[in-house]
Each structure stands twice: as C-alpha cells, then as structure tokens.
C-alpha positions as CSV (number, residue, x, y, z in Angstrom):
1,X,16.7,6.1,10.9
2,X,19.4,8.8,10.4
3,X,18.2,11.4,8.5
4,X,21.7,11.4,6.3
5,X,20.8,8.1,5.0
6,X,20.0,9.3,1.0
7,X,17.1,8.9,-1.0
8,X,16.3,6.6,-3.8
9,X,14.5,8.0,-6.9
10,X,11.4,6.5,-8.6
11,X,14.1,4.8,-11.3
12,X,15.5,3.0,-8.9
13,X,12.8,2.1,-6.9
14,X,11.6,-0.7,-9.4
15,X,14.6,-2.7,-10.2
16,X,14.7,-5.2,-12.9
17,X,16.2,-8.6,-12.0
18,X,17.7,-12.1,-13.3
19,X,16.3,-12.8,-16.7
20,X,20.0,-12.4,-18.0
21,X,19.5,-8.7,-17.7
22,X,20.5,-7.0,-14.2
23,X,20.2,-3.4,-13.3
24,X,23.6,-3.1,-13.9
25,X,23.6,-4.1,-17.4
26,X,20.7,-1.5,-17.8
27,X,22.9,1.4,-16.3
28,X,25.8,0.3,-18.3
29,X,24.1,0.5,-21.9
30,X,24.2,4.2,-22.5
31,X,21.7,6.4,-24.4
32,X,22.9,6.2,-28.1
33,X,24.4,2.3,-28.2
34,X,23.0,-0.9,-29.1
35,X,23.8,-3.5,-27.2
36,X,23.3,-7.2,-28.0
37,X,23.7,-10.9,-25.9
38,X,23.4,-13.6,-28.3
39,X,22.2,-17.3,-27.4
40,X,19.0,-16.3,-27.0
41,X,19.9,-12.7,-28.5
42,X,18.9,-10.0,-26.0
43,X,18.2,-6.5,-27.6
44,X,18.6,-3.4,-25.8
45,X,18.2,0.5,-26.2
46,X,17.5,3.8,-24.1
47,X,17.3,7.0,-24.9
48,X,15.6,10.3,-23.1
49,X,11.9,10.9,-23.6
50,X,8.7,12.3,-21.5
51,X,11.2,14.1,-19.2
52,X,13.2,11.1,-18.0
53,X,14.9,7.8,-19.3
54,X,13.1,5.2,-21.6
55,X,14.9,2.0,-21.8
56,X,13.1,-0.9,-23.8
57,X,14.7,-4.6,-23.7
58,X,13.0,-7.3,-26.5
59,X,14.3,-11.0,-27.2
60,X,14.4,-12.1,-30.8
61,X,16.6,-14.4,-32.7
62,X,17.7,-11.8,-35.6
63,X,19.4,-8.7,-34.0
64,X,18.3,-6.5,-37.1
65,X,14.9,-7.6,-36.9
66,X,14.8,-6.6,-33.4
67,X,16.1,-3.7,-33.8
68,X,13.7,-2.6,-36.7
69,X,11.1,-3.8,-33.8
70,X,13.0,-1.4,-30.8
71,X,12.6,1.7,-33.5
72,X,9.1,1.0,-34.0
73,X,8.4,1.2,-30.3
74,X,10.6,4.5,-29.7
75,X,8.8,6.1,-32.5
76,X,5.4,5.4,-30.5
77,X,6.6,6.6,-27.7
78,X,8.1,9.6,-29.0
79,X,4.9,10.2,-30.8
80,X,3.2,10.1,-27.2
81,X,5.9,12.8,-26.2
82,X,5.2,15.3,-29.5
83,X,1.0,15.0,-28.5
84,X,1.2,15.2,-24.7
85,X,4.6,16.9,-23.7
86,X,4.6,20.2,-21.3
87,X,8.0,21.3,-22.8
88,X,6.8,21.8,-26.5
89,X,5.0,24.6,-27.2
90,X,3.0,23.0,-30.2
91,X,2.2,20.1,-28.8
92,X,-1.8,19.2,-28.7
93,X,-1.3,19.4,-24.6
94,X,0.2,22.5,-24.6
95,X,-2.4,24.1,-27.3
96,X,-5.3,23.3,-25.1
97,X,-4.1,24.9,-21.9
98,X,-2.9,28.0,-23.9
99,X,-6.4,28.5,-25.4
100,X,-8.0,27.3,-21.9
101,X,-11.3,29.4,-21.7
102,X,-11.6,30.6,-25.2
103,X,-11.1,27.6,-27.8
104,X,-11.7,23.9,-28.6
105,X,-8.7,22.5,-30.2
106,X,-8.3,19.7,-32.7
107,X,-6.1,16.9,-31.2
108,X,-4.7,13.6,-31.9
109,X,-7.3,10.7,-30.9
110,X,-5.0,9.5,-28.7
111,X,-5.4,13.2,-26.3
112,X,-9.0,12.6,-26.4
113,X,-8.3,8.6,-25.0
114,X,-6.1,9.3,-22.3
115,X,-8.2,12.5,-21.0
116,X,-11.2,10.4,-21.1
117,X,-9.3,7.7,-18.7
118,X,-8.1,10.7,-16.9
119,X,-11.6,12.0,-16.2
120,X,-12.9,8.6,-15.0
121,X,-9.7,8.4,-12.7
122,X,-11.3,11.8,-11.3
123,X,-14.8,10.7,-10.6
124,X,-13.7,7.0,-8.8
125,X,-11.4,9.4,-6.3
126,X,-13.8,12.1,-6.1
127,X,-11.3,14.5,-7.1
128,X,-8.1,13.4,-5.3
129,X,-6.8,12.8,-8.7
130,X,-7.1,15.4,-11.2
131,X,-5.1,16.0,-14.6
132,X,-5.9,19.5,-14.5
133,X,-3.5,19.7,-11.0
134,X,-1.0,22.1,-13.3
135,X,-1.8,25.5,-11.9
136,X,-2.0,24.4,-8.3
137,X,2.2,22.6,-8.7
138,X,2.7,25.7,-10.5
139,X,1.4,27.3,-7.2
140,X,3.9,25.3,-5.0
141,X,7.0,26.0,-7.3
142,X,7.2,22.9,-9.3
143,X,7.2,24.6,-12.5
144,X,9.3,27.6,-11.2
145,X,12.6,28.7,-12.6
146,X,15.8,28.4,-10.3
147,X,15.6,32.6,-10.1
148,X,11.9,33.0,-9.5
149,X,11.1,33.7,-6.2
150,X,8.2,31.3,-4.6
151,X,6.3,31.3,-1.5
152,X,4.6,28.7,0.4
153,X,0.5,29.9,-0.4
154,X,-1.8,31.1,2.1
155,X,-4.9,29.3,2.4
156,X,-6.7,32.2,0.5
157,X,-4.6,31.6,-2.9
158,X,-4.8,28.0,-2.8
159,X,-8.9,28.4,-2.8
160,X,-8.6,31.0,-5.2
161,X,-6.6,27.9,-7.4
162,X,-8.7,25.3,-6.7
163,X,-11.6,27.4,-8.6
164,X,-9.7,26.8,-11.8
165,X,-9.3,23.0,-11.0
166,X,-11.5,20.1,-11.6
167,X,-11.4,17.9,-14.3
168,X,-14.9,19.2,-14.6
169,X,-13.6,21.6,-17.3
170,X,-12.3,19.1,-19.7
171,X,-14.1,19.0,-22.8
172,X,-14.0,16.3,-25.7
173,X,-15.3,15.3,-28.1
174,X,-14.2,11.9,-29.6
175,X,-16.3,12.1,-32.9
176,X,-14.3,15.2,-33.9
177,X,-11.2,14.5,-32.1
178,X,-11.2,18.0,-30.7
179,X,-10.4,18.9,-26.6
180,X,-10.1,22.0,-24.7
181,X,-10.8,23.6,-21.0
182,X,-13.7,25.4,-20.7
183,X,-12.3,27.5,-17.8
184,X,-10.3,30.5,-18.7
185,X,-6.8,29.5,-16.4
186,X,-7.1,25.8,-16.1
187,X,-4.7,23.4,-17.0
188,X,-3.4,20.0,-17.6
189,X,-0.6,17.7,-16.4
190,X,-0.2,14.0,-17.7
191,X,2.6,13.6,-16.0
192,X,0.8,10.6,-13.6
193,X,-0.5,8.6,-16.7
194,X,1.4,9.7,-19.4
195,X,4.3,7.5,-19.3
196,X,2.8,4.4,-19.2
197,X,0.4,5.4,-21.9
198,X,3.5,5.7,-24.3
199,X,4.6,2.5,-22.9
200,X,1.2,0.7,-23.5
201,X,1.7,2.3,-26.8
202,X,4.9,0.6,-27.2
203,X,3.5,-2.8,-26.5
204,X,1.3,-2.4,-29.4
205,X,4.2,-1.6,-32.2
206,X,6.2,-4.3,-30.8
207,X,3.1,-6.9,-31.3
208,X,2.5,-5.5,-34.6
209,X,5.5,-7.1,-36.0
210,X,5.6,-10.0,-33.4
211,X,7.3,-9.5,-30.5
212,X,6.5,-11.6,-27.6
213,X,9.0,-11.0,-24.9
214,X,10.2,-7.5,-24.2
215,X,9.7,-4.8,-21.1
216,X,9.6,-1.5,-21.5
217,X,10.6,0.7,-18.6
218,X,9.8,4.5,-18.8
219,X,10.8,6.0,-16.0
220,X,10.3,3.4,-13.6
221,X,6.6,3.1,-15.3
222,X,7.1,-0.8,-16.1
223,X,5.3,-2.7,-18.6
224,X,6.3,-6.7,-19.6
225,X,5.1,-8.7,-22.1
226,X,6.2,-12.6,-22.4
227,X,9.1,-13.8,-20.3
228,X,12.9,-13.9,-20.3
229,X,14.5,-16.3,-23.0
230,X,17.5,-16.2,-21.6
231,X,18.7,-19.9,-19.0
232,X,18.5,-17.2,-15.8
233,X,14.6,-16.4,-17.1
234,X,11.8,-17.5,-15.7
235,X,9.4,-18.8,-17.6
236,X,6.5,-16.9,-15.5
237,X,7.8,-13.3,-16.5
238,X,10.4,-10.6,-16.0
239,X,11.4,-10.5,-12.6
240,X,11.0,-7.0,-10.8
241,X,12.2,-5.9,-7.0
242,X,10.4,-3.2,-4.9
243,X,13.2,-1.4,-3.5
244,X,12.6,0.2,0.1
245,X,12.8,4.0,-0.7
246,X,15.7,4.2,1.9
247,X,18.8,3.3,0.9
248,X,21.1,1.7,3.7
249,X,18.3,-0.4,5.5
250,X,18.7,-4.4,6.1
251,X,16.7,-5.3,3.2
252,X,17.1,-3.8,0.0
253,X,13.6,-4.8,-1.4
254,X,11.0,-5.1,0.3
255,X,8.9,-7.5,-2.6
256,X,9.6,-8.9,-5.7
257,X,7.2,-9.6,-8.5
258,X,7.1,-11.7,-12.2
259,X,5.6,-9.3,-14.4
260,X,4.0,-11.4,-17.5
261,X,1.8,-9.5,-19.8
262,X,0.6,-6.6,-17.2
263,X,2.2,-3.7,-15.7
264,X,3.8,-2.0,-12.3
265,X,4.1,1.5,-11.7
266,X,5.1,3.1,-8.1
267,X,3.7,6.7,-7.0
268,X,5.6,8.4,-3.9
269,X,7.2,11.2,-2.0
270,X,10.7,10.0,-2.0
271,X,11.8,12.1,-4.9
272,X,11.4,15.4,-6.6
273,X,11.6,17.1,-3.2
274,X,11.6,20.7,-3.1
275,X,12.1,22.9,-0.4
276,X,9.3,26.1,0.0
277,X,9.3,28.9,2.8
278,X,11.6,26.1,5.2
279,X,8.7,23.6,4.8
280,X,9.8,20.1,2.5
281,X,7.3,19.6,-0.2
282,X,6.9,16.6,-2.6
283,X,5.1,16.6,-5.6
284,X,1.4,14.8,-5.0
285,X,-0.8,16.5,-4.0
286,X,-4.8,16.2,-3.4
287,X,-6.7,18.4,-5.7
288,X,-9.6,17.9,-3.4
289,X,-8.0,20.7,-0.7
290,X,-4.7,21.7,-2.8
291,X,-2.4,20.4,0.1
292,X,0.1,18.1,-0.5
293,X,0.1,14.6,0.8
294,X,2.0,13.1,2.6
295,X,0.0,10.1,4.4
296,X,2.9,7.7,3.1
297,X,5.9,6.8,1.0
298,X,4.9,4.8,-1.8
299,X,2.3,2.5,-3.3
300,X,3.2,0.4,-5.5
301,X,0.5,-1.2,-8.5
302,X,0.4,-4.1,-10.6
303,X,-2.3,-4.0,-13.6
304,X,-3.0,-5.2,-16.7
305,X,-1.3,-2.4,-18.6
306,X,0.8,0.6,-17.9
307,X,-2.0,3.3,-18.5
308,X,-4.2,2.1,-15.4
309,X,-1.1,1.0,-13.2
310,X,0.3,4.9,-13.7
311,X,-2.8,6.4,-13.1
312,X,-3.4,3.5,-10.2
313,X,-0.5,4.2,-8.3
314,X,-1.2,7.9,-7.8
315,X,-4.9,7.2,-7.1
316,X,-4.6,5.3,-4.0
317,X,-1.5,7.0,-3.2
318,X,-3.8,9.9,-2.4
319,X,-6.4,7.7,-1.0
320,X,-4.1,5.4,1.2
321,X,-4.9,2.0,2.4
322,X,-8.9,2.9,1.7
323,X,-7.8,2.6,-1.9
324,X,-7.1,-0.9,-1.8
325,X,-10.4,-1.9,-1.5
326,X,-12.0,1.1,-4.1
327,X,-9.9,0.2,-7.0
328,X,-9.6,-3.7,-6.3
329,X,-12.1,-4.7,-9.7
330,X,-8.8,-3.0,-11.7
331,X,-5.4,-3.2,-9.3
332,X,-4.6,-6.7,-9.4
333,X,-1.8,-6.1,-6.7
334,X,-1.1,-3.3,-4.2
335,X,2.4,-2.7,-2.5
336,X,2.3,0.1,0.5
337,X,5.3,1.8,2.1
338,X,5.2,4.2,4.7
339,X,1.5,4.2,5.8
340,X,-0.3,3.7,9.0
C-alpha cells in the first residue's frame, strides 16, 4: 500500500447509512441550520462541542416539537462539556487537576459517575487504561503549543511520569459529591469516555419528552435509539458502515452494523498523528509502561450505551485481540483492524 494514499479520521470512520439520511446529507447541514424532511419529518442539527462536531438526527411528526426535543439534548451535552472539558478553566475537571495533591473539590455528581466507571475500566485492564494519562500525552507533545519545543522522552522521564500516574490517586466520594487527586502532579483526561457520556446523556433528555428514534453522533462516538421512519429505514435500527482507515482500498467498509438501542465507538491510530524527534506518534498510549501503542489500527465496539462502548474501544485497543475475550460479559460486538 502506497504510503501517499491519505488517512481517514475517526469522523469518518463510522459512517451513517440509508435510513433516508446519508453521510452526505450529514456534511451538507452546517453548524448553525435546521434542517427538516417531511413525510416522516426528519430533524437535524450539529453544532461544535467536547473538541469536535456533535450532530444529533431525531424523527418526530411536529418539527417544533422536535426541535424543542434536539435543544434539550444539546443542553445535556453541553452541560457534559462545562463539567468535564480540558479547555475551561472552571470547569469541575480542570479544578481537580489544578488542586491535584492539596484539595478535594466539590463536583457535579455526574464527575463523580464517570470517574468511578473510569476507575473500574482501570482495574479490568490492569492499568492499560487510565484517565489520569494527562501528564504522560503532555509528555509526548499532545498538549504542546505549535512554538514549544518537544522532545521524544528518555526512558528515565517517562518513569519519572508514570510515578504521578495511576488511577490509584482518584479520590471520590459520592455521598458528598466531592473528587480530587491525591498526588501532587497528577491529572485527568476524559477524553476516551467523555463523549459518549454526553451522548448517553443525550439519550436520556430525548426520552424525557418521548423520543424514540434519534442517533446521536459525537465525534464518531455513536449512540441510536429506535430505528429510521423514513421508507429507506430499516425497521432493525440505524444503519452504520465501518470504514477501512485507508482511503483508496477495494472496499470502502469493511462491516456494517444496525444500531438499535446500544452504541458503537471506534478507538485507533489513524488520526491525530504527530510527529516527535523523526519518530510518528499517535495518541494511545499504555499507561502501564508510558509507550505508545501501536499493536493495530482500530477496534471497533458495539455496547449497550455510548459510556462503555468509548471507554470499550480504547480498552481492548490497548489490550488487542486478548481483549475480546476479557471484556466479552459487556462488548456485545468487536471489529479489529490492523492486528495480528
């Protein structure tokens, strides 16, 4: 394979089909317009949250009623953005690693939830996965500004690292709704369960005022609920492609799925590539040694909603093919590409 051939990125690589709504129509509806099909009516918004695109797609008969639904399910997610977001300073995330060593905070109950599923992630990889990755991408140059200066780490300052990581060091308490690190220079990323934690979230607004059929895509992070109303549907759930991460080969996808009621999420080195002392990094990386992995392209997870598929689809990413059989009591399908 020619090395020219370009790279696809995680939005692309799950592709929603059929259901009267094709990827085309998605990229065509623009981040501050409504659009609308009638006969079944087809509502449809995006807009840019958590760091990348959040498009959410609902069917219901009234278009204002829908779209009362589509706010209500922004406003979760953005809510989900103000509590966990790296990029705001006040945010309950960002005030726990800034008082990392020397403070509980008081959080939202929601931080205290997802760190809790974050820690449990931890302990079933032995460490491979691990929110509190942020000082060792910070290490590597993922954080870095375009004029700092980075170097690819010795083995001695990656050891040094890893003594501030472990998930280990995450306190809560979910009586009191209060978090924190107990180890001064520790810090957290949700950046591999996040997003489809705001889209579980959502789910829940659009049930609240009864939506049925709707699929929300943050960021490839996919969660459906209900099926397509439109003729092209299918009555067994929103139809979803697996894209091979290189563009230019014979087939295009290399599975399709019919989401209904559960969740896909894809984890891989085929994007957010970064270049460090001549040596191509991506951005996983197993918190076990601090190297970066690179045992495959993708895996690909279908669950029952989008908080375990996120945090799935970097877990056995790390882990490989071994992780098929660890995490099968909670993956209900696993797509590899680019492992032995």
């Amino acid at each position: 394979m020619k090395e020219s051939i370009s790279k696809i990125t995680r939005r692309q690589f799950l592709q929603i089909l059929g259901g009267g709504i094709g990827a085309g129509l998605l990229m065509k509806t623009g981040l501050n317009r409504w659009r609308s099909i009638k006969n079944p009516l087809v509502v449809q918004h995006a807009k840019p949250l958590l760091g990348t695109m959040a498009t959410i797609t609902l069917h219901h008969p009234d278009f204002e009623e829908g779209q009362k639904a589509m706010i209500d399910a922004f406003a979760a997610i953005e809510k989900v953005d103000r509590i966990m977001s790296l990029h705001r300073r006040d945010s309950d995330l960002s005030r726990i690693n800034q008082m990392a060593g020397r403070e509980i905070v008081r959080v939202d109950s929601s931080l205290c939830d997802i760190l809790q599923t974050a820690k449990e992630f931890y302990g079933r990889t032995e460490g491979a996965y691990d929110v509190t990755c942020l000082p060792m991408l910070k290490l590597y140059g993922l954080y870095a500004n375009e004029s700092e200066k980075q170097h690819y780490p010795s083995d001695k300052i990656i050891q040094q690292t890893l003594d501030v990581v472990g998930s280990k060091f995450i306190f809560i308490d979910p009586i009191k709704n209060e978090a924190g690190l107990t180890h001064e220079g520790s810090a957290i990323d949700l950046g591999s369960i996040g997003k489809g934690y705001a889209a579980d979230r959502a789910i829940d607004a659009l049930h609240k005022v009864g939506i049925e059929n709707a699929l929300i895509d943050i960021g490839g992070n996919m969660v459906a609920i209900g099926f397509p109303q439109t003729e092209e549907g299918s009555r067994q759930g929103w139809k979803v492609a697996i894209r091979n991460p290189v563009v230019g080969t014979e087939e295009p996808y290399f599975e399709t799925l019919l989401l209904k009621n559960e969740s896909v999420a894809t984890s891989g080195n085929y994007e957010q590539m970064h270049w460090l002392d001549g040596r191509k990094l991506g951005h996983l990386f197993d918190m076990r040694s601090g190297q970066y992995s690179n045992g495959g392209t993708s895996a690909t997870v279908v669950a029952k909603n989008g908080t375990l598929s996120d945090a799935l689809s970097t877990s056995i990413f790390l882990m490989g093919p071994k992780g098929k059989k660890h995490f099968s009591d909670v993956a209900k399908d696993i797509y590899f590409h680019g492992f032995s």
